[in-house]
MDAnalysis code that builds the backbone (N, CA, C; Angstrom):
import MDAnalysis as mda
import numpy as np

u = mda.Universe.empty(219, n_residues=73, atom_resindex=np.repeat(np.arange(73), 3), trajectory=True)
u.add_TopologyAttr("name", ["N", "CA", "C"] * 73)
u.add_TopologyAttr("resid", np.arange(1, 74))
u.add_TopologyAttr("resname", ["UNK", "UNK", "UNK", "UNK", "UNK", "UNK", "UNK", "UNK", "UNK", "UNK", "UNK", "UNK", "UNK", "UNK", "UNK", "UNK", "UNK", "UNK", "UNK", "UNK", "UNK", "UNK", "UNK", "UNK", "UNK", "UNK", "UNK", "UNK", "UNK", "UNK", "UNK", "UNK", "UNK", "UNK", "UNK", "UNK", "UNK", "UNK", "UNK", "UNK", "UNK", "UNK", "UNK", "UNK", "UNK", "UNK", "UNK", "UNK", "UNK", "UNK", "UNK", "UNK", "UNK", "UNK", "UNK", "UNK", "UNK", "UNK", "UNK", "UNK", "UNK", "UNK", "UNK", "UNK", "UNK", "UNK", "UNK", "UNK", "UNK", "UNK", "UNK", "UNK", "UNK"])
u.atoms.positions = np.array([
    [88.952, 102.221, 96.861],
    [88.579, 102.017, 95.480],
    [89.435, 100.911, 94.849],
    [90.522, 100.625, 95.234],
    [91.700, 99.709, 94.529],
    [91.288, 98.650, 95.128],
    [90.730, 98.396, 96.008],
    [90.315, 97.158, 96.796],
    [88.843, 96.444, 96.189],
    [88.151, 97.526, 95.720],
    [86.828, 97.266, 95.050],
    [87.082, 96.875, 94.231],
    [88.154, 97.155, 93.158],
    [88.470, 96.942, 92.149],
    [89.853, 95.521, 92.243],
    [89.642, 94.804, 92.868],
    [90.334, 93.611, 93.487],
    [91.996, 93.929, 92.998],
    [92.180, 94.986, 93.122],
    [94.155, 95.574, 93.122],
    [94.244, 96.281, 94.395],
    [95.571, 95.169, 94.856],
    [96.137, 95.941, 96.261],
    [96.706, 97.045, 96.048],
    [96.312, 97.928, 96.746],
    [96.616, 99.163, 97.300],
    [98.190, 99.831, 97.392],
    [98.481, 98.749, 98.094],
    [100.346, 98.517, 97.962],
    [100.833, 99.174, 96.909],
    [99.860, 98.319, 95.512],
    [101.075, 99.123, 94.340],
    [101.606, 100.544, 94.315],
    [100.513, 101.389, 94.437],
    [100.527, 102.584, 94.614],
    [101.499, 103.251, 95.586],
    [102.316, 102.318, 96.620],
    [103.392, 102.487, 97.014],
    [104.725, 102.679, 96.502],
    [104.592, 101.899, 94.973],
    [105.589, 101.719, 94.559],
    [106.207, 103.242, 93.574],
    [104.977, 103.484, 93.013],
    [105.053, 104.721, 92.415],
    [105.174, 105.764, 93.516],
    [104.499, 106.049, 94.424],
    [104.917, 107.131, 95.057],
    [106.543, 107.450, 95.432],
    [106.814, 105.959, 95.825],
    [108.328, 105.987, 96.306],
    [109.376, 106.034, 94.530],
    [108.890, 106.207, 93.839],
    [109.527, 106.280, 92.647],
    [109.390, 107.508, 92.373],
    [108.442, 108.043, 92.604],
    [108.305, 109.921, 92.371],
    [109.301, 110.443, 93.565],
    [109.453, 110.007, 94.652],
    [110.524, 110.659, 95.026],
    [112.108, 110.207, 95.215],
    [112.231, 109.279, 94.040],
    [113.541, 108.751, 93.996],
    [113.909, 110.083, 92.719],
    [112.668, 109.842, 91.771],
    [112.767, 110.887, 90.352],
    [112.724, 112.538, 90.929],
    [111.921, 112.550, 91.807],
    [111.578, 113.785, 91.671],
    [111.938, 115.051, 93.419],
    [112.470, 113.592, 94.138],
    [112.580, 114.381, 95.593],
    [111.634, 114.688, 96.663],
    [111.957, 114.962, 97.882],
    [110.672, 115.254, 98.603],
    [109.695, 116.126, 98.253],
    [110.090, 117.282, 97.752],
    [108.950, 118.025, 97.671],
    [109.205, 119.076, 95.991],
    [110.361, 118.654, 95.175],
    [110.106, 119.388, 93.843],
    [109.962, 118.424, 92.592],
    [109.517, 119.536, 92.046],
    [108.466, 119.065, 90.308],
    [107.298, 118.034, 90.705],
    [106.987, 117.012, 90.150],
    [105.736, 116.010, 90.244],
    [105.356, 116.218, 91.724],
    [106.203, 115.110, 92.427],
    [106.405, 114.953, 93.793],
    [105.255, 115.825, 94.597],
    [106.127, 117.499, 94.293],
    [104.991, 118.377, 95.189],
    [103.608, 118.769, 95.304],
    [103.027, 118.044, 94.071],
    [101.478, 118.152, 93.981],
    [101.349, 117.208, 94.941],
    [101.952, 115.810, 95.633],
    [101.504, 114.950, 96.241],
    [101.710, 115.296, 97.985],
    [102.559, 116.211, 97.766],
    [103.163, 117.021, 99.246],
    [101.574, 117.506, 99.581],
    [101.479, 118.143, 99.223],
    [100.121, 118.873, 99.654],
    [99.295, 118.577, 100.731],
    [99.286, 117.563, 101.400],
    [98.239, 117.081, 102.291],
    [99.046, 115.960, 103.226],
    [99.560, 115.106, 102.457],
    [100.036, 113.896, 103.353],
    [101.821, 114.157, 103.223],
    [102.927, 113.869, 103.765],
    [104.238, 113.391, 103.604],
    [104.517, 112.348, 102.718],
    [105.060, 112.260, 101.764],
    [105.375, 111.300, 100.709],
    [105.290, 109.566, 101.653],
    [106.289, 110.339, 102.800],
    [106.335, 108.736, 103.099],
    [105.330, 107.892, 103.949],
    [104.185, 109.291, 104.437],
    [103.599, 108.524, 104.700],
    [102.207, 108.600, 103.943],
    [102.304, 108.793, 102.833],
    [101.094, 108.163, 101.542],
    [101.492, 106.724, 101.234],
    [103.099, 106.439, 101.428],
    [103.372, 105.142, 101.189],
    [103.453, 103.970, 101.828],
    [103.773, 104.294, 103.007],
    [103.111, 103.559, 104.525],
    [101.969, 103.137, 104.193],
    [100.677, 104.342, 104.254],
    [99.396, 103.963, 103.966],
    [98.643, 103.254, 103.295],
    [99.246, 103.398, 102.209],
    [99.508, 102.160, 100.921],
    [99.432, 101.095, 101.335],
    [100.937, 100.603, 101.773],
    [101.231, 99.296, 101.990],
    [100.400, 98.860, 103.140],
    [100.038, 99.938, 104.404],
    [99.627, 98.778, 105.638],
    [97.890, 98.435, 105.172],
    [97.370, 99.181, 104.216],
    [96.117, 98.867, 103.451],
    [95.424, 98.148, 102.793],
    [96.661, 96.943, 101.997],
    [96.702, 95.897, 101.778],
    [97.229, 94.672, 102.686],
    [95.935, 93.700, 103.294],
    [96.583, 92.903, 104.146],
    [97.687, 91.618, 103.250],
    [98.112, 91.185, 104.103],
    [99.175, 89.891, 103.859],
    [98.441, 89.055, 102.897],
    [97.038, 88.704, 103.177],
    [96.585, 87.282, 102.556],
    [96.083, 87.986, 101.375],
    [95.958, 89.485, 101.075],
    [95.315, 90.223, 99.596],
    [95.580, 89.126, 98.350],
    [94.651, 88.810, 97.512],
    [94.922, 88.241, 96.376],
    [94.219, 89.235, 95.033],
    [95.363, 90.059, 94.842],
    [94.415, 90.591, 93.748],
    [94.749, 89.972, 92.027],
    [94.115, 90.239, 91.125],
    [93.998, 90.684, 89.872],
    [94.499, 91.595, 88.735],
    [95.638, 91.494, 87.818],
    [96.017, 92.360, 86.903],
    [94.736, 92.997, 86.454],
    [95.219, 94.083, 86.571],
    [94.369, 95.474, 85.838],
    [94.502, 95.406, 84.266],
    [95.401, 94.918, 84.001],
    [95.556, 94.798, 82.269],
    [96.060, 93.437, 82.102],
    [95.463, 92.898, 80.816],
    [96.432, 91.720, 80.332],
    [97.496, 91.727, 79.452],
    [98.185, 90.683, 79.032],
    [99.916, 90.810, 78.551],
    [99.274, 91.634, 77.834],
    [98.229, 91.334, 76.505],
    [97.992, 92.370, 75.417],
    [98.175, 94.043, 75.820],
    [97.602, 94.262, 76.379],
    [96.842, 95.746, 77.196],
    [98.560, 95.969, 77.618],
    [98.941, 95.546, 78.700],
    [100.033, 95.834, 79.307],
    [101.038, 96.523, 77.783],
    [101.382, 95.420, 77.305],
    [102.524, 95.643, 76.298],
    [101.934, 96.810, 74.980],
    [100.429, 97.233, 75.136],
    [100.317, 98.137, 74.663],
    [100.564, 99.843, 75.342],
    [99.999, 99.744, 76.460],
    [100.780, 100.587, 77.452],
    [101.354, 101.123, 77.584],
    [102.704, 99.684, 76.928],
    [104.171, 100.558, 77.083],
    [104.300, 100.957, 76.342],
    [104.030, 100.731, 75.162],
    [104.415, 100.980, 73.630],
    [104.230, 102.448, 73.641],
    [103.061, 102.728, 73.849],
    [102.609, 103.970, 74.096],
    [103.730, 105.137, 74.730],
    [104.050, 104.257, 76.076],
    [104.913, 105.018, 76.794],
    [106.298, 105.413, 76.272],
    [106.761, 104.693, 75.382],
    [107.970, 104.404, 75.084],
    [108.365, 105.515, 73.853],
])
């Protein structure tokens, strides 16, 4: 679906490996993602999913983005 949607796949690496810097292998967030695959290798999967030459597309622009955060913040 991230590929249809011309965003590498990869990113989604980045967050996973951030849920278990925050959250550990397998407690709070983290363990809903335990469920089926090993953290590390949802993030493997990720990355080898997007090839080398991938050129994707921001999902949001500066506007969108910096609203985002605002939100988040």
């Amino acid at each position: 679906m991230l590929l249809q949607a011309n965003v590498a796949p990869s990113v989604i690496s980045d967050l996973f490996a951030r849920m278990v810097d925050d959250h550990g292998g397998t407690a709070g967030l983290a363990s809903h993602f335990l469920s089926r695959l090993q953290m590390s290798d949802r993030i493997s999967a990720a990355r080898d999913a997007t090839s080398a030459t991938f050129v994707g597309e921001p999902i949001l622009n500066e506007t969108e983005w910096q609203a985002l955060r605002a939100v988040c913040d």
